[in-house]
C-alpha positions, 0 to 999 in steps of 0.5 A: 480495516485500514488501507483496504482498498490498497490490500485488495489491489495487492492482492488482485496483482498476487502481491505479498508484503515482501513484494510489495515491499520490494516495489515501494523500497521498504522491508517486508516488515516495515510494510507490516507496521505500514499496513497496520498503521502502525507507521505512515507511508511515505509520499515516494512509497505511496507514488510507487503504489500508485504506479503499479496498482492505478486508481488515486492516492485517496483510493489507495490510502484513503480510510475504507477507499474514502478521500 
């Protein structure tokens, strides 16, 4: 599964896509492909991830938590 550990730190904060897409400035759609790897996060995007759920960008978008 891609970006697990960013799923499973959206999901400890009860965000849904549409919330979090509300925190990185993307639509809940856009944050569907994003999550499917479909389309790459931005480095803006992937900051305001970081600002809310903590931890490292390797952590968050890291394959499997994996730098």
């Amino acid at each position: 599964m891609k970006y697990r550990n960013l799923r499973a730190e959206m999901a400890r904060a009860g965000d849904n896509n549409s919330d979090f897409g509300e925190i990185i400035g993307a639509s809940p759609e856009s944050v569907k492909k994003k999550l499917a790897g479909t389309t790459d996060f931005k480095l803006k995007e992937m900051k305001r991830a970081k600002k809310r759920y903590g931890g490292t960008l390797d952590y968050l978008f890291g394959e499997d938590g994996e730098p």
